[in-house]
N, C-alpha and C positions, 0 to 999 in steps of 0.2 A: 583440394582447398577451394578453387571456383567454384567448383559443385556447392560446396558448405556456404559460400558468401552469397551462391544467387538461392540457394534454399532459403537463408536467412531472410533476403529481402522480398523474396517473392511474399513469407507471413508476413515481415513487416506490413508490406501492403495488401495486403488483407487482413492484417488485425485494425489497420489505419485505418481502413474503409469502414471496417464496422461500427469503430469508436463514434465516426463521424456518423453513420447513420443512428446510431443510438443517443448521440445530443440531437439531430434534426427534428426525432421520432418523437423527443419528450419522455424518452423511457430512463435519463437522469433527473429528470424534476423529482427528488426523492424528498423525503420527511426530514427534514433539517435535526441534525443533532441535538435532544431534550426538548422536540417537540411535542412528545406523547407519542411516536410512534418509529423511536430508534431504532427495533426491533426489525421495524419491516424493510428498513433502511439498511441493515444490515443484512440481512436475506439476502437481499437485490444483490448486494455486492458478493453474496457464498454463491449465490447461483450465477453469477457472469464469474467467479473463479474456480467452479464446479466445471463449466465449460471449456475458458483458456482464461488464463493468469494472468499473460501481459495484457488481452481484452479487460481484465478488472481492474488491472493496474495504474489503466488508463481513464477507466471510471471512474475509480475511486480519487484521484487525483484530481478530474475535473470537480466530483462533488464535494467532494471535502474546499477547493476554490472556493465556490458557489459560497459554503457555508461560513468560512474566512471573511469572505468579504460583505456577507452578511451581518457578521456579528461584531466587524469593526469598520461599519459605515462606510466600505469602501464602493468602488462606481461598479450600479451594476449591470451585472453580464448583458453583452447583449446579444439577440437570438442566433443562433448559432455558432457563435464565438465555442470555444472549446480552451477550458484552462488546465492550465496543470502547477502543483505545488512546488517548487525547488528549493528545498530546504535542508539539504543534506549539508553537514557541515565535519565534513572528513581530514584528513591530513593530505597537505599538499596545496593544489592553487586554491585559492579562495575569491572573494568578490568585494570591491570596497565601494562606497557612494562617498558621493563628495557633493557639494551644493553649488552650482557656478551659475551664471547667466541667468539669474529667477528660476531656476531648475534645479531637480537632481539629477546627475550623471552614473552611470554604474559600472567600473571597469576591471576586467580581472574575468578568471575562468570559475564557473560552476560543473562543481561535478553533479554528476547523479540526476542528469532532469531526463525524468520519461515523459516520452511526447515532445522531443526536441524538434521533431521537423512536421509534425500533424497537429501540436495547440497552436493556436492563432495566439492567446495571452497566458501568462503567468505571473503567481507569484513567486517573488524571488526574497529569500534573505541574502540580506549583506552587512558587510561592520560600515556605519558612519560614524563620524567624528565624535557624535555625542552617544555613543552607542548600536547596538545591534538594531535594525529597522525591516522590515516588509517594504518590500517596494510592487506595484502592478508594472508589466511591462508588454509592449506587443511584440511576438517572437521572432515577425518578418524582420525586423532590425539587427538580429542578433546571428552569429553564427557558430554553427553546430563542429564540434570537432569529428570530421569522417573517422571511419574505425575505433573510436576512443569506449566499445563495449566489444570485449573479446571474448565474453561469456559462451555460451549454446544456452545456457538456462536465461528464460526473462529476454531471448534476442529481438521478439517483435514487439516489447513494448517502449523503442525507440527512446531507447533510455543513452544520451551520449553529453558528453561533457560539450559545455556552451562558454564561446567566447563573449566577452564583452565588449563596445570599445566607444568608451564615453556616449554608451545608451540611454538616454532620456527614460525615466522611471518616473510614475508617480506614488508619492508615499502611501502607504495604509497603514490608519494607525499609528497609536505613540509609539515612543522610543520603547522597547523590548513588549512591544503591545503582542506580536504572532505566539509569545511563549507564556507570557503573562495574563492571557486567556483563559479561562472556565473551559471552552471549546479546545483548547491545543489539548487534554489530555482525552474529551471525550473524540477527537480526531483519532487521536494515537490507538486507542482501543478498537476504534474501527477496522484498523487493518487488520487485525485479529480477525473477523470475520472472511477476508480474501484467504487468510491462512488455512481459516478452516472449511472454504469452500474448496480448495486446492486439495486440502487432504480427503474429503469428499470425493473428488474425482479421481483419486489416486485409488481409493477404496472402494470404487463402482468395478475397478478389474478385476480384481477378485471375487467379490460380488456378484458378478456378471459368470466368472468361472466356476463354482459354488453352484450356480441353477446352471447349467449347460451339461457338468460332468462331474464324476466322483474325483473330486480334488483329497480327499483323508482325512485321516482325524484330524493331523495336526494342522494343516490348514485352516478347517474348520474352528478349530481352536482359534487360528492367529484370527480367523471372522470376527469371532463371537467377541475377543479383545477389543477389535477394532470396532465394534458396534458399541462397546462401552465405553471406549473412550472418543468416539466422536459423539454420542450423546451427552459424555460429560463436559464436553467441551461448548454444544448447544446451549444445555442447562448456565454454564458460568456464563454466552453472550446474554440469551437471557437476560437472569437475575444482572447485569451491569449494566442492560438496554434499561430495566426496568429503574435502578437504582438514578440514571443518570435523567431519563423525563420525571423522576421526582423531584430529582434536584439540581436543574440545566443550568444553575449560575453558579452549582459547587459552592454555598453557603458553608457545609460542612466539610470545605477541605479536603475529601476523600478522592478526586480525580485521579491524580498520581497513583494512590497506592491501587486503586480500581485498578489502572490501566497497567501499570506495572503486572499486576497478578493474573489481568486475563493475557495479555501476552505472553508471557512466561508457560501459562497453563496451556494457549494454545499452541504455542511451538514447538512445546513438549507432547502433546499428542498428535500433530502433525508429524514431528521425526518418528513417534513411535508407527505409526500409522502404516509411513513408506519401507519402514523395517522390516513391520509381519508382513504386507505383501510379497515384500522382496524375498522375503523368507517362506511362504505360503507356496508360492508360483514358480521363486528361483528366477534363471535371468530368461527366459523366455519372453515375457513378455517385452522387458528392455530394448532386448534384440530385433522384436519383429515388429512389436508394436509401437508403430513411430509415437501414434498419439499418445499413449501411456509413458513412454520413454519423454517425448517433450514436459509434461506433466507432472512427472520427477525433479528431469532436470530445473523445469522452473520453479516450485516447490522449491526445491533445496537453495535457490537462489536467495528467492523471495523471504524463508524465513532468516536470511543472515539478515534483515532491518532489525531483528531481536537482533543484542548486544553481549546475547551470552549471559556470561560469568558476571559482568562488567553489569547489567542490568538486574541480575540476583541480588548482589552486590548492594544494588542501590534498595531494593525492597527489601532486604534486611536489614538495612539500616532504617526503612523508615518503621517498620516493624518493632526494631529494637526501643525506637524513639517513643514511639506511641502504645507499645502495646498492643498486644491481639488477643481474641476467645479463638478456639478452637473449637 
């Protein structure tokens, strides 16, 4: 079990050190969502989770920040500062603000924040009096709860529940402005892209097996699968990269169901993805190859931010509502 805790921390600090060299480097200064160049934006992010998962997780977090607080006037980043989004809103402790002493105060537990002990700032939601709010916060003030991520999948990207205790916040944005955004759904879609960078690299082992040795037909087979559905998965970022620099203020309302459908589409080819490997290879690989086996396990993590059934759920109702062409 030490063995497992100093393994864990030993990535953590090395996934934290990279993080930090890739905001120093300027290799996050990305194309702001519905700029005319989504697409490439979303790359960036397949290929740092092509590589390792909690490195993208940690990316995408700070730029999707970056883009937050761009898009609702809030104070901007400064040079090396490193942010991350805290907006999980799960069952269990939560976060309240309150207004005292010409300030707001923020106090209560959040769960779910990566980059708890390597962002300098975040955004945070929490309930205020007059509603759900964004608050900006600096993370030195705040404390991290030890061991509160028991996972192996997603363990270096210093994802751990955060205490609060009457934390000084400054607000961003109106009252339910973080969800009431044009940007929160072309956000949401983006993670979509880590998902399928993930299965990317989940799919390079076999791939990689396939030119080395006569793996079978039926491997070959589970290849040939998995090459069409991570290009159809390409195809659907794509066309929604594209759909979304057409229309970056969501005039026509379409966000939601956009991002509902490439999520849904690519999680679904991600599970499929890790299946025919597993199925292709068998557990050899699991077993020997750490990097492949961590790769999984974060993958499998990563794609529970999909809501399932509970998010189908929700795209068929907007479906039912509005009507679809097939």
């Amino acid at each position: 079990m030490n063995g497992e805790k100093q393994g864990s921390s030993a990535r953590y600090g090395e996934v934290g050190g990279e993080f930090v060299a890739a905001v120093k480097s300027g290799r996050l200064e990305l194309p702001l969502p519905g700029a005319g160049r989504t697409m490439q934006r979303w790359e960036a992010f397949a290929s740092l989770a092509q590589r390792d998962l909690s490195l993208a997780r940690l990316c995408e977090g700070h730029a999707d920040a970056v883009a937050i607080l761009a898009e609702l006037d809030g104070p901007g980043p400064s040079p090396d500062s490193r942010w991350g989004v805290w907006a999980a809103q799960p069952p269990g402790p939560s976060l309240t603000a309150t207004f005292e002493g010409g300030g707001w105060r923020l106090r209560g537990t959040k769960q779910y924040c990566s980059g708890a002990r390597v962002c300098t700032h975040a955004l945070v939601t929490a309930e205020a009096p007059d509603g759900p709010r964004l608050f900006a916060v600096a993370v030195e003030a705040l404390e991290p709860v030890a061991d509160s991520w028991g996972a192996t999948g997603m363990a270096a990207s210093d994802t751990l529940d955060v205490f609060f205790d009457a934390v000084r916040a400054e607000p961003v944005g109106p009252v339910g402005g973080y969800v009431e955004r044009p940007g929160f759904h072309h956000g949401g879609a983006g993670v979509a892209a880590c998902w399928y960078g993930g299965a990317r690299g989940v799919a390079e082992t076999l791939l990689v097996a396939a030119g080395e040795r006569d793996v079978g037909p039926h491997a070959l087979a589970h290849l040939g699968a998995t090459d069409v559905a991570l290009r159809t998965a390409r195809a659907a970022l794509k066309e929604a990269a594209d759909e979304i620099d057409a229309d970056p203020h969501d005039l026509k309302d379409a966000g939601r169901l956009r991002s509902l459908r490439l999520k849904a589409l690519v999680e679904a080819v991600s599970t499929d993805v890790m299946g025919r490997v597993g199925r292709a290879l068998g557990a050899g690989p699991l077993a020997r190859d750490r990097a492949h086996g961590r790769r999984v396990a974060d993958l499998t993590v990563y794609l529970r931010q999909h809501h399932a059934e509970r998010d189908l759920a929700a795209l068929g109702a907007l479906i039912a509502e509005q009507g679809t062409v097939w």
